[in-house]
N, C-alpha and C positions, 0 to 999 in steps of 0.2 A: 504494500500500500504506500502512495507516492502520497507527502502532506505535501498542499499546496500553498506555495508561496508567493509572495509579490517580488516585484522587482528590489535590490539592492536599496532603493531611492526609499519605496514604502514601507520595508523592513525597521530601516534610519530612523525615517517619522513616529514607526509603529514605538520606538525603542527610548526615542528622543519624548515623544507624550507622554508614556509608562512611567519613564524618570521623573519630568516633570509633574504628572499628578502624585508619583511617592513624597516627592519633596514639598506639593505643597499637603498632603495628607499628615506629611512629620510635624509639618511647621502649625497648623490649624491644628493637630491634638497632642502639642506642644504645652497650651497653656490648661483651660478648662475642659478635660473629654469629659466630661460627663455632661455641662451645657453643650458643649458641642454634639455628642449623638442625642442626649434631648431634642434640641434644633432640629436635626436629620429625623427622626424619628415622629416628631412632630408636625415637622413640616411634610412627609408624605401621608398621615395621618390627617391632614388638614387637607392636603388637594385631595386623595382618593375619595374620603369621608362627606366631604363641602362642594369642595369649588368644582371636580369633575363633575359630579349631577348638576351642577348648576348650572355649567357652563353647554354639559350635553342639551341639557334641557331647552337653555336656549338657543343650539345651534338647530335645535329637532323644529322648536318654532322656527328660527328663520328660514328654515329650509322650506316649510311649508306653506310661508307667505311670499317667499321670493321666489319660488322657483330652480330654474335653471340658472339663476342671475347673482345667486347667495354667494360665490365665490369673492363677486364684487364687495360684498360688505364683511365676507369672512376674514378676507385675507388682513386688512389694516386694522379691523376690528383686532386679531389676534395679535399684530405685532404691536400696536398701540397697546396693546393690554400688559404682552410680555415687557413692553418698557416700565409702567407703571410700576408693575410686580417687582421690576430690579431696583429702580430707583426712587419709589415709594417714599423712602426716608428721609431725601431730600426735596423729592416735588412736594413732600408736604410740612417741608420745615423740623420737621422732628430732630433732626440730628446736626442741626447746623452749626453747630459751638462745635461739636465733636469734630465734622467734618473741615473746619477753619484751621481746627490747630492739626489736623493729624496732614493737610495735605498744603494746606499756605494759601491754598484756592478760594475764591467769595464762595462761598454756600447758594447764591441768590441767582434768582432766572432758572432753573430748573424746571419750575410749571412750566411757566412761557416756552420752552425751547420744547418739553413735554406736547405741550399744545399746538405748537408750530409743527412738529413731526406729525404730530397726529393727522392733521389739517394740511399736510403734503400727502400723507399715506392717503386720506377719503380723497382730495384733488385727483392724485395721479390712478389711481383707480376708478372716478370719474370721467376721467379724460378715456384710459384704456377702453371704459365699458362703449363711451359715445363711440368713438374709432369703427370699436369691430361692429357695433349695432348699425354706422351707416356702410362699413362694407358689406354688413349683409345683405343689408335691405337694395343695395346696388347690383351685387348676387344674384339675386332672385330673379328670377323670371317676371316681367308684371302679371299679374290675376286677368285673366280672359274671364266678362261678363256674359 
């Protein structure tokens, strides 16, 4: 039985991540493990338990009111959301002493810039949806009455 490999190049990367996720695994349960698997252990307990049904639930609705067209409101809807979820703690102020001293950086404009991605992501999947809706309709055959 022959295991199959990648090339030299994706071997490197496979090897070069490995390392990299050990070292930051040593460095994160370096200080508090036991907050820290809390966190882990909490946090997939929170999205399995919560936020999945919530999130199915409302993809089941949109699907049913959009149609064929939900990808248009899926797609930015989710990465708008995934932003939110990462940087949560400063779009909403919560951490901003903390984050001043630990990185030298203003804490401030985070909504706004939050809000401006957001409101590129619905724009340019606005724009994609008109595109392909007037090359379709150009597509088409016209309707014989």
């Amino acid at each position: 039985m022959r295991i199959p490999l990648g090339s030299p190049l994706q071997l490197l990367l496979l090897v070069c991540s490995f390392a990299l996720a050990g070292y930051a695994g040593v460095r994160l349960l370096a200080g508090d493990r036991f907050g820290v698997a809390l966190w882990f252990v909490g946090a997939a307990v929170v999205h399995d338990v919560v936020l999945l049904p919530l999130y199915a639930a409302a993809d089941r609705a949109l699907v049913k009111t959009a149609g064929r067209h939900v990808m248009y409101v899926r797609v930015p809807a989710a990465l708008s959301l995934l932003l939110l979820l990462v940087w949560f703690p400063l779009i909403s102020g919560r951490v901003a002493d903390r984050y001043a001293s630990a990185t030298g950086l203003s804490p401030h404009g985070f909504l706004a810039r939050w809000l401006l991605v957001t409101a590129v992501l619905f724009g340019g999947s606005a724009v994609v949806f008109v595109v392909r809706r007037r090359r379709d309709t150009k597509e088409r055959p016209p309707a014989v009455h």
